[in-house]
C-alpha positions as a printed Julia matrix, in Angstrom:
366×3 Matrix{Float64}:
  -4.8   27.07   29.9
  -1.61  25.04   29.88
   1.61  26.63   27.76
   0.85  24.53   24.97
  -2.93  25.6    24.66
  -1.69  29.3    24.87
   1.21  28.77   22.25
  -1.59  27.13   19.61
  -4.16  29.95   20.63
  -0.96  32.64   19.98
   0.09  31.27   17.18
  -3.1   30.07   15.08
  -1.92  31.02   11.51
  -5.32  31.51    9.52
  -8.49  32.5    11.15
 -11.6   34.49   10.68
 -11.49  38.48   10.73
 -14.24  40.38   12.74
 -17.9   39.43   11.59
 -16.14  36.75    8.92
 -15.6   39.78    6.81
 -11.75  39.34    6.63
  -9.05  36.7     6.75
  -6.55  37.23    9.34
  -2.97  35.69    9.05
  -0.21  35.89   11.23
   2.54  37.76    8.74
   5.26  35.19    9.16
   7.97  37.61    7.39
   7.72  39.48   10.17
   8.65  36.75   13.01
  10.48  36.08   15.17
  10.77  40.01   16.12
   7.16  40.89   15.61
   4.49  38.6    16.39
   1.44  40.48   14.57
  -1.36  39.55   12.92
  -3.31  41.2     9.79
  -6.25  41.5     7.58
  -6.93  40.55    4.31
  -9.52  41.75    2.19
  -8.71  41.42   -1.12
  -8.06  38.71   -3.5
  -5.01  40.65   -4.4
  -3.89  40.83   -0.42
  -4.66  37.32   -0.3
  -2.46  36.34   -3.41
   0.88  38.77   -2.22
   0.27  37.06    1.09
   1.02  33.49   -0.22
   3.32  34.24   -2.55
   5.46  36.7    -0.47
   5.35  34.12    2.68
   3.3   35.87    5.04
   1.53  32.52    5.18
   3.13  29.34    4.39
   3.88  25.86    4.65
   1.86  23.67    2.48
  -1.0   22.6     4.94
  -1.18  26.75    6.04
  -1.31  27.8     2.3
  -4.26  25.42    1.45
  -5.95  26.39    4.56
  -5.55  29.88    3.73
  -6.83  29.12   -0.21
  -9.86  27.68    1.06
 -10.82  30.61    3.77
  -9.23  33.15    0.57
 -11.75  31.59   -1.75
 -14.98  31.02    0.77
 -14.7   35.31    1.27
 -13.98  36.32   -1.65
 -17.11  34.2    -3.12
 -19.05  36.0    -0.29
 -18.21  39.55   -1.89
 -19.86  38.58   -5.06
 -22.89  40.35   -5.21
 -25.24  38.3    -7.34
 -28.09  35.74   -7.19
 -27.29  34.47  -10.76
 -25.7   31.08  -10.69
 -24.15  30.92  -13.72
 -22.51  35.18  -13.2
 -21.43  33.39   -9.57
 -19.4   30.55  -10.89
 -17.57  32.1   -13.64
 -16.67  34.43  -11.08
 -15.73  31.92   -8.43
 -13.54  30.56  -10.97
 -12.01  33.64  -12.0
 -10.97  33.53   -8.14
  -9.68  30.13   -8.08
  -7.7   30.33  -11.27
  -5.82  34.02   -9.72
  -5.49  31.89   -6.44
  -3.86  29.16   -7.94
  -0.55  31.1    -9.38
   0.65  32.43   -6.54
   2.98  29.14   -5.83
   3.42  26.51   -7.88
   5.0   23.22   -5.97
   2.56  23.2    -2.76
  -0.28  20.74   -3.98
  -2.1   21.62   -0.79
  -3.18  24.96   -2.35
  -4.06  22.9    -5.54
  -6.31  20.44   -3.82
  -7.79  22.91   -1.01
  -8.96  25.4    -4.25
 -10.37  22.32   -6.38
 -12.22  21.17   -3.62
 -13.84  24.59   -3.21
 -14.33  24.76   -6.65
 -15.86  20.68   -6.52
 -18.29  22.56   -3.61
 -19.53  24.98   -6.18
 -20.13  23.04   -9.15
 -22.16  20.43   -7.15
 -24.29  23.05   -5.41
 -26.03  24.08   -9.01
 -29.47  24.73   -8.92
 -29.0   25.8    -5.17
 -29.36  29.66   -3.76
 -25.88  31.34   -4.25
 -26.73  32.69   -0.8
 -26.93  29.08    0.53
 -23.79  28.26   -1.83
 -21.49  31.15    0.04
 -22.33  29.83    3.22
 -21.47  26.09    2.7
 -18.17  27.78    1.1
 -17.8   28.93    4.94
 -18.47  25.98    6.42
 -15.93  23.94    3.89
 -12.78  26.18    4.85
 -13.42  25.91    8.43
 -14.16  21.91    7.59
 -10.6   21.83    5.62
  -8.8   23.46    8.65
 -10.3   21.26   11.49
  -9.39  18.2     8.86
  -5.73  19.73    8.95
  -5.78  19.85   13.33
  -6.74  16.17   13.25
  -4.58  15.08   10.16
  -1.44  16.51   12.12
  -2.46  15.27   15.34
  -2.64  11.58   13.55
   0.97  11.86   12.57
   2.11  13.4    15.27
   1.41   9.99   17.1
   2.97   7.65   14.82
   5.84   9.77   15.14
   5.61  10.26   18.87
   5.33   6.26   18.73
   8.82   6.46   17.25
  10.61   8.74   19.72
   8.9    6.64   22.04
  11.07   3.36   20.75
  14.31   5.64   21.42
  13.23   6.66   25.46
  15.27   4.69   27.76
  18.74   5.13   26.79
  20.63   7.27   28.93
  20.43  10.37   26.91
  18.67  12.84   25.3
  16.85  11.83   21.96
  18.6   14.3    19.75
  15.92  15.22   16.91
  16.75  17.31   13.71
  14.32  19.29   11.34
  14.81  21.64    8.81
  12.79  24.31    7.96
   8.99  25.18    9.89
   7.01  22.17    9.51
   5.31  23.51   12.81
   2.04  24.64   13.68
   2.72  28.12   12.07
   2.79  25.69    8.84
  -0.7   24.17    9.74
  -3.58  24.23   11.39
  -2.07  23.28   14.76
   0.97  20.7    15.73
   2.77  21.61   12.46
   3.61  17.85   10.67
   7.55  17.54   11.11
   6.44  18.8    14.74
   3.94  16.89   15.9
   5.88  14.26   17.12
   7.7   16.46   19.9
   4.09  18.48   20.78
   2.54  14.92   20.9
   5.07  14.14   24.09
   4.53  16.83   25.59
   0.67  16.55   25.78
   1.46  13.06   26.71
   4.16  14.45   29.67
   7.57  14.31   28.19
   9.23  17.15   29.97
  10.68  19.47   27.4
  14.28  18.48   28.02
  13.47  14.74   26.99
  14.34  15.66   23.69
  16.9   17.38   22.18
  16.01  19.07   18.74
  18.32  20.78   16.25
  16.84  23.41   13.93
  18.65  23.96   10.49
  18.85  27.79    9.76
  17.1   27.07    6.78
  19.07  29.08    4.21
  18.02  31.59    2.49
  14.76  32.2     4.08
  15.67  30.88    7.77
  12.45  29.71    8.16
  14.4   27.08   10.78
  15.57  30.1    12.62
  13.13  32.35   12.69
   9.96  30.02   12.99
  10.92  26.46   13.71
  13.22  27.45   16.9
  10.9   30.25   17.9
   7.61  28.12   18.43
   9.45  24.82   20.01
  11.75  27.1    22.54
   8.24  28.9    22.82
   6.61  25.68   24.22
   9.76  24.68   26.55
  11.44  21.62   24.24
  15.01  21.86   24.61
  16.13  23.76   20.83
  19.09  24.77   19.8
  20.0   26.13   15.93
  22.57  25.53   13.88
  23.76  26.3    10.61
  22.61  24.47    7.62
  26.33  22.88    7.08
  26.78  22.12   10.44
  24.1   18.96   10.48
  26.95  16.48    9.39
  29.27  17.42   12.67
  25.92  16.97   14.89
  25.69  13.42   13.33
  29.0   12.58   13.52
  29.04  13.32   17.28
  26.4   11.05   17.56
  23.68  13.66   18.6
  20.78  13.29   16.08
  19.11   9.9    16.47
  16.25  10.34   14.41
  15.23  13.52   11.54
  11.35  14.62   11.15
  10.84  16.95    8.13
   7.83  18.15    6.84
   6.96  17.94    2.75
   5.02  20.21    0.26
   4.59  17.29   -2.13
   5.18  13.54   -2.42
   5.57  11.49   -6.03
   3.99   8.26   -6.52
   6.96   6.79   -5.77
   7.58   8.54   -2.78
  10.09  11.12   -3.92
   9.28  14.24   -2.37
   9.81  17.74   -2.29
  10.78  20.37    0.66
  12.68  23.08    1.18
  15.54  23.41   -0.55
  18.6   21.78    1.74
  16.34  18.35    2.39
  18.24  16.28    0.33
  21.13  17.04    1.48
  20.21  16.31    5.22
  18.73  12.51    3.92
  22.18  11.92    2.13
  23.76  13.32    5.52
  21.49  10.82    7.25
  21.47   7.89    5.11
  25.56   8.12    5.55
  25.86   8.05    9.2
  22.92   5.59    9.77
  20.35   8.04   11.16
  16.51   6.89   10.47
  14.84   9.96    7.89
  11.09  10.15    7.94
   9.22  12.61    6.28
   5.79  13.73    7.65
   3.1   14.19    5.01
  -0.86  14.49    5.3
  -2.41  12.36    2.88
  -3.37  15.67    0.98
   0.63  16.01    0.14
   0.49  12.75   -1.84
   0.25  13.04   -5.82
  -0.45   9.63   -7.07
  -0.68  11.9   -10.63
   2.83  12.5   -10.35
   4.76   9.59  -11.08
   8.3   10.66  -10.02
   9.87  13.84   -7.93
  11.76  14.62  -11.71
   8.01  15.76  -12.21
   7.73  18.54   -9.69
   7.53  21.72  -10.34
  10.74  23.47   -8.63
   9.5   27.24   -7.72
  12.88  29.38   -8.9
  12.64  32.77   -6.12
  14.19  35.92   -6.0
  17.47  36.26   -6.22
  17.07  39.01   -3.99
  16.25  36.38   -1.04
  20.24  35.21   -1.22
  21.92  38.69   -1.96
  19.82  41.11    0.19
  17.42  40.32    2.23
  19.1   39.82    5.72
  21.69  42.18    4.78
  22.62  46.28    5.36
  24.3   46.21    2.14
  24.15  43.4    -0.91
  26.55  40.76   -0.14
  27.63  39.35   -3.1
  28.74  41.11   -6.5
  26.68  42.75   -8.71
  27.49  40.75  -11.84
  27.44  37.27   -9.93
  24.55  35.33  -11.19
  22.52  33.77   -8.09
  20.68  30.36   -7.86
  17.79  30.36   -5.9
  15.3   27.08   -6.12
  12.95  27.34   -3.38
  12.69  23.1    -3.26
  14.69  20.2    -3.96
  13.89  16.56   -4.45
  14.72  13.86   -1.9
  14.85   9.95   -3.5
  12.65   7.94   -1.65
  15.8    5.29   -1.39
  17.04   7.89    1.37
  13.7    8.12    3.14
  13.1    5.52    6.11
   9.43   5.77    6.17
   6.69   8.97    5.23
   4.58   9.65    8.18
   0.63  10.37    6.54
  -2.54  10.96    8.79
  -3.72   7.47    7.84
  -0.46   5.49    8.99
   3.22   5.05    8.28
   4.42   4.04    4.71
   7.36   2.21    3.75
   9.02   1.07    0.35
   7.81   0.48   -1.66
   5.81   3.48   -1.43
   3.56   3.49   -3.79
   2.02  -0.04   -2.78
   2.15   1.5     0.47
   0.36   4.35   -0.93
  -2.3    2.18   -2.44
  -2.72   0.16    0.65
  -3.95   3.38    2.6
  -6.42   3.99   -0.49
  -4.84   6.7    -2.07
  -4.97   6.65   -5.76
């Protein structure tokens, strides 16, 4: 087993529990510190996990919906169709408000949900195990979707080998394989060269903190130092005096939705790095599977923002509360980048330019 085969196998984010009787999740709050996996039961466990980030990253969270949804189906006990749907539905509906901007977990729970309504007139028995087979079908879709774009996008580093320095790459947040099924999206690209025998220090990459959740620091750095690519962190305001020294030559970020116009939505600090980028020349490309794309929603002014905790800002990485007690705290978990700053949107089924919604079209998405 080569170091990348052992860091996917380590760090496979949603799998089966013992006897398919559980899901079991790496809890990603807990990380870098503790690596540990756990079990989830019940749809209650399986709603806290999502919302409280013990699994996430769009691809991840739809994954888990789909496994969340195929077990809890199975612990229906009935042979009644019509007592087995209502139920399933209950599920889905519960599922479904634990985040609201990821359309991942919207289209992974539909799709169950599309399963069940077109298996009427079929055992339930039958019915719970092609629920089974469709989550495991959804996460082997997600491997392949991210191994897709992580070509394209090793296609583009490969454009930059060949000058006499380091490709400097910067990401923010965890668009890795902890985010996915495997290769992560924003990711990919750097897994893809090793596999295809870039040595680690080809490539330089620069890991925004990630503020407030440091899912940069605690996840994004982890897994790519973990595999041997050359990582360093900085600070979320410090990506301007990395492009000004003429280190980055090229940003990969991941996306939890994508307008029809290719706006899209990521972790809250995006934007900023595509204004940083589209100032000082640097090409920004956002990696997306085709399941990210929401040809229903016309513009990113139609996402919904998730507001979080304020908690996250004032206390959560901290002995003591480290602001004032009467100081009101802003906490949107997303912002919006304009597709005029993005350079291209990496999907599974090829690279999109503006205008992106022709683009969009072209790929047969509608």
């Amino acid at each position: 087993m080569t170091r990348l085969d052992a860091l996917f196998d380590d760090l496979t984010t949603v799998k089966w529990g013992p006897g398919k009787k559980s899901v079991d999740i790496i809890d990603q709050s807990l990380l870098p510190g503790t690596l540990k996996r756990i079990q989830l039961h019940t749809a209650e466990e399986m709603w806290e996990a999502i919302k409280k980030l013990k699994v996430r990253g769009a691809p991840a969270i739809g994954i888990m919906a789909a496994f969340a949804t195929a077990l809890l189906a199975n612990q229906i006990a009935t042979e009644d169709y019509e007592i087995f749907v209502k139920q399933c539905q209950a599920i889905t509906t519960y599922l479904a408000t634990s985040r609201p901007t990821a359309v991942n977990l919207f289209w992974a729970l539909d799709r169950m949900q599309k399963l069940i309504d077109e298996s009427r007139g079929q055992p339930v028995s039958l019915i719970k195990d092609k629920l089974v087979l469709e989550a495991e079908s959804i996460q082997a879709e997600d491997i392949t979707i991210c191994r897709n774009i992580g070509e394209i996008g090793f296609s583009l580093l490969s454009e930059l080998k060949g000058q006499d320095r380091e490709i400097g790459i910067l990401t923010h947040c965890n668009a890795g394989t902890l985010a996915t099924g495997k290769y992560g999206t924003a990711t990919a690209p750097m897994y893809m060269a090793l596999e295809h025998g870039w040595p680690g220090d080809a490539m330089h990459v620069y890991c925004d903190e990630t503020r407030p959740l440091l899912q940069g620091a605690r996840l994004t750095a982890f897994e790519l130092s973990r595999a041997g690519i050359q990582t360093s962190l900085q600070c979320d305001n410090m990506a301007a005096v990395l492009m000004a020294q003429g280190k980055i030559q090229l940003v990969f970020v991941g996306c939890d939705r994508v307008a029809r116009n290719g706006d899209t939505a990521n972790k809250i600090g995006t934007n900023t790095v595509a204004i940083l980028a589209k100032h000082y020349g640097i090409p920004f490309y956002v990696c997306a599977p085709s399941s990210t794309i929401d040809m229903a929603t016309l513009t990113g002014a139609d996402i919904p923002i998730e507001m979080r905790d304020p908690q996250e800002v004032s206390d959560m990485w901290y002995r003591e509360r480290m602001t004032a007690e009467q100081v009101n705290i802003f906490n949107p978990a997303f912002d919006v980048t304009d597709h005029s700053l993005i350079t291209g949107i990496i999907t599974d089924k090829g690279l999109c330019q503006a205008p992106f919604d022709k683009s969009f079209l072209a790929l047969g998405l509608s």
